[in-house]
C-alpha positions in Angstrom: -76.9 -38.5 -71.2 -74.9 -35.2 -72.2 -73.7 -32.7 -69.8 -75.1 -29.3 -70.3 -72.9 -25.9 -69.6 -75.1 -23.0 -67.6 -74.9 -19.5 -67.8 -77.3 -17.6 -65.9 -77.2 -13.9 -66.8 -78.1 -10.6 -64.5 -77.2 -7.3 -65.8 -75.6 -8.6 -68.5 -73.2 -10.3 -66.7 -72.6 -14.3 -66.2 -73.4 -15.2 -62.4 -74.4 -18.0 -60.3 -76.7 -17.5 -57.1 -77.2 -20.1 -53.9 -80.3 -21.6 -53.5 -82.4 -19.5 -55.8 -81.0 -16.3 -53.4 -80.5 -13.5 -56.0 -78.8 -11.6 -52.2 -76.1 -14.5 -53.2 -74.5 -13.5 -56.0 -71.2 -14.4 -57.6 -70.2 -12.8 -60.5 -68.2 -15.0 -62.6 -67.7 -13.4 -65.5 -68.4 -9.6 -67.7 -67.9 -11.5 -70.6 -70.8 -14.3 -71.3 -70.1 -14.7 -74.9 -66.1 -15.5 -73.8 -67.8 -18.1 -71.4 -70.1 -19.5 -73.8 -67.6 -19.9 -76.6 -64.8 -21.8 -73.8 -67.6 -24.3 -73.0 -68.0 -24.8 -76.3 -64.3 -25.3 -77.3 -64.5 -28.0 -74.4 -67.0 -30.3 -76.2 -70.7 -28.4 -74.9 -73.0 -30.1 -77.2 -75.7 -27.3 -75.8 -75.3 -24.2 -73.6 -77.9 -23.9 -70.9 -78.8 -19.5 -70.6 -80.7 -18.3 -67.9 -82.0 -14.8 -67.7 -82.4 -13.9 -64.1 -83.6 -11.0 -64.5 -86.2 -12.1 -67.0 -87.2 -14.5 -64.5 -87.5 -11.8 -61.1 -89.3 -9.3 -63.3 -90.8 -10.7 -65.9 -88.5 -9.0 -68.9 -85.6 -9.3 -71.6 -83.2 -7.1 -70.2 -80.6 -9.6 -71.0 -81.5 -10.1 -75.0 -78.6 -8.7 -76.7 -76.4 -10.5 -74.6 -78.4 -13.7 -75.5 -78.3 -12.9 -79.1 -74.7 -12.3 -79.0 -74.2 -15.8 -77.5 -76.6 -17.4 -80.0 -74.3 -15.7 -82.8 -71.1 -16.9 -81.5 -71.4 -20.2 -80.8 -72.1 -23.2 -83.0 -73.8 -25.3 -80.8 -77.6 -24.8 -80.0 -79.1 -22.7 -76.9 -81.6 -23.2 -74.8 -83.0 -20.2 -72.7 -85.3 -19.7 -69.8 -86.2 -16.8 -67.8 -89.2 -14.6 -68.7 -90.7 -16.2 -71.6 -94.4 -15.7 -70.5 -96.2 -15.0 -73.5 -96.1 -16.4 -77.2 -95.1 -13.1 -78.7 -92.2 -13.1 -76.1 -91.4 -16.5 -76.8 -91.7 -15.7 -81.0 -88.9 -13.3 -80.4 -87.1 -15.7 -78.8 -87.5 -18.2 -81.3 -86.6 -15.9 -83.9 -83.1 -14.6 -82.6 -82.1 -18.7 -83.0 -82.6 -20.0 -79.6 -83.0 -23.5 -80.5 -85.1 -24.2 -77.0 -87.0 -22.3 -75.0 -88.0 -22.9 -71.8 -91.4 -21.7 -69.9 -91.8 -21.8 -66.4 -93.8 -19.5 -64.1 -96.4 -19.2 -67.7 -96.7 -22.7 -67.2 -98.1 -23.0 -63.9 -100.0 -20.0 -64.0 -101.3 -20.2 -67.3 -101.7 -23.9 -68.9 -103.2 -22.8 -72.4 -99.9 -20.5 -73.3 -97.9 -23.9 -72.3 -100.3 -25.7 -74.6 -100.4 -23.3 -77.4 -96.5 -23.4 -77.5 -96.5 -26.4 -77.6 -98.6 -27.2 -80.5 -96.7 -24.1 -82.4 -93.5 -25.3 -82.0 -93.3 -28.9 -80.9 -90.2 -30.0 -78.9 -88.5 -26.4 -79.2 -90.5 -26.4 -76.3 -89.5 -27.4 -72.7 -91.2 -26.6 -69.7 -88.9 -25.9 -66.2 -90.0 -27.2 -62.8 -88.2 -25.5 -60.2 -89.0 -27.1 -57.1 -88.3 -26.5 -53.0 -89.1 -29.4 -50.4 -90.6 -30.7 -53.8 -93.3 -27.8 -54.5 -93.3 -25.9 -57.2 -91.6 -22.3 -57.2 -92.4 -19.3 -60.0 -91.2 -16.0 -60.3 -87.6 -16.3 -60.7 -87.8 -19.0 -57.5 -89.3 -15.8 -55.3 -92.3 -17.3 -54.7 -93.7 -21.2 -53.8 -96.9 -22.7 -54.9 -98.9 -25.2 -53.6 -98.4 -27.4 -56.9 -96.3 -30.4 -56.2 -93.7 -30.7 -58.6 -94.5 -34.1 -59.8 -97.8 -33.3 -60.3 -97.1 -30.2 -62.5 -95.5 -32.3 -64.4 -98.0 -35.2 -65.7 -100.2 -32.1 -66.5 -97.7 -30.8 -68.8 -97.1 -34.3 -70.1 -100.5 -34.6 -70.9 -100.7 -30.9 -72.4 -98.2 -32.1 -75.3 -95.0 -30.9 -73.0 -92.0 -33.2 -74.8 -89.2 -32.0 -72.6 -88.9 -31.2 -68.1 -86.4 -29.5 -66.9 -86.6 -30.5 -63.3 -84.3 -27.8 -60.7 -83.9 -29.0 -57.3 -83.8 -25.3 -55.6 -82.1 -26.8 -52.4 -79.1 -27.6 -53.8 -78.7 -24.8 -56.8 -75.5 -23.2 -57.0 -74.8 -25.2 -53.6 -72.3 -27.8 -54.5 -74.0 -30.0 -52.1 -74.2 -32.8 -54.1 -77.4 -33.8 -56.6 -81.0 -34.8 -54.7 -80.7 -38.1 -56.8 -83.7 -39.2 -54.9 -85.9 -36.8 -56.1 -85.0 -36.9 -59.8 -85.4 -40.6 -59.5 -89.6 -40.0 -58.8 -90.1 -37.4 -61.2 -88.3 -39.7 -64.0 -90.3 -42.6 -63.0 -93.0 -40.0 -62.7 -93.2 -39.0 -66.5 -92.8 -41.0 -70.1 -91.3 -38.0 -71.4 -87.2 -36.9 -71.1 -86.1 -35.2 -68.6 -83.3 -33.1 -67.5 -81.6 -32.9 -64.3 -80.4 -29.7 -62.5 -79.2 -28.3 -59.1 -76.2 -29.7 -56.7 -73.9 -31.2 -59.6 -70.7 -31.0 -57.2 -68.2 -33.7 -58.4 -67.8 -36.2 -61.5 -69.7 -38.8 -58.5 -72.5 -36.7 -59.7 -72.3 -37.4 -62.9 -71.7 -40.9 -62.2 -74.9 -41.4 -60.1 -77.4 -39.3 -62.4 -76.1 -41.9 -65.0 -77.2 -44.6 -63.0 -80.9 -43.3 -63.7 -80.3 -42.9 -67.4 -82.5 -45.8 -68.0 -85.3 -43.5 -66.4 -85.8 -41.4 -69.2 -82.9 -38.7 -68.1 -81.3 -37.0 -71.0 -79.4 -34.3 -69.3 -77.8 -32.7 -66.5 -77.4 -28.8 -66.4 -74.5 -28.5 -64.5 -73.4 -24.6 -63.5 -71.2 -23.6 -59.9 -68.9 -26.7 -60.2 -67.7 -25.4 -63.5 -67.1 -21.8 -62.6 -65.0 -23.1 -59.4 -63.1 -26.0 -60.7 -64.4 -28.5 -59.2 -66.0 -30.3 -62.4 -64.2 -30.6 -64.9 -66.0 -30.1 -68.4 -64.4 -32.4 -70.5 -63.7 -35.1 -68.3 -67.9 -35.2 -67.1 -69.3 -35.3 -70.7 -66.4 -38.3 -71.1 -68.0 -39.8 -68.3 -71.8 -39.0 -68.9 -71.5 -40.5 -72.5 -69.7 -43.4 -71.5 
């Protein structure tokens, strides 16, 4: 299991919201790149990029930031956050993001998560951001009626190779990991997953690696990095272990 660094981006800047709440703001950092290249130096064997804005509105206000991340850093990036259409997603794949990640397109439109699938294999991953275990689109604004574990056996059997399951609850909340509910939707699926939302303490780590056996791959792990309380180096020590 690897431990995976996230910066989520809004107005070019590197944040981290509560719960989904883009009224909950922290700005950690003006200089993503700076960020990006530290997690880097501290043994990142990916960098998670979020594009909040992309995600809320549906654009790529945030692209030169994410190409000057892409360009700095040696290790490969995988973005989310407005991707909703496959020339969108070309662009994407063409500045050298080495994963993208469709969400809201997904659930509201199946064939462009099929076609991008079939185009570009496992540089495709699908996210399922979920509250009380439903589905949630439109940078988290809105909540279908499409249980999350649902959602995804249909993108398993669409030719999805990757889920990128976010427990909305506990984003940015440093309440501690819904281990529970990334336990069903591992057991849920025959494809890998990745865990995100909650990661407060290296117990986290410990516990998510309990369920490693499950299929889980990953954990995105964002607030607990910005305020000290995980420690980079010493979690991928312990998620590798």
């Amino acid at each position: 299991m690897i431990v995976i660094p996230a910066i989520d981006l809004m107005d070019g800047k590197c944040v981290r919201l509560k719960q989904g709440r883009f009224d909950s703001k922290t700005v950690f950092s003006d200089d993503p790149v700076e960020v990006a290249l530290r997690w880097q130096e501290m043994g990142a064997e990916w960098i998670h990029v979020v594009d909040l804005d992309g995600a809320r509105e549906g654009t790529m206000r945030n692209f030169d930031v994410v190409e000057r991340i892409v360009r700095s850093v040696r290790v490969p990036v995988q973005l989310g956050g407005g991707i909703r259409d496959m020339k969108r997603l070309q662009m994407v794949l063409d500045l050298g993001v080495e994963r993208a990640i469709i969400g809201t397109a997904a659930l509201k439109n199946p064939g462009f998560a099929k076609l991008a699938c079939e185009e570009f294999g496992d540089r495709i991953a699908v996210g399922i951001d979920a509250r009380d275990g439903m589905v949630a689109t439109d940078g988290w604004l809105d909540v279908s009626e499409k249980p999350a574990i649902r959602f995804a056996i249909e993108m398993e059997k669409l030719g999805v190779s990757l889920i990128i399951y976010t427990d909305i609850g506990r984003d940015g909340t440093l309440s501690g990991v819904n281990l529970r509910a990334m336990e069903e939707m591992a057991r849920s699926i025959n494809i890998p997953l990745i865990a995100s939302g909650g990661v407060s303490s290296i117990d986290d780590i410990e516990k998510l690696k309990g369920i490693e056996h499950l299929g889980l791959i990953g954990v995105i792990v964002g607030k607990a990095l910005y305020t000290g309380d995980l420690d980079l180096k010493e979690a991928i020590e312990k998620a590798g272990g």
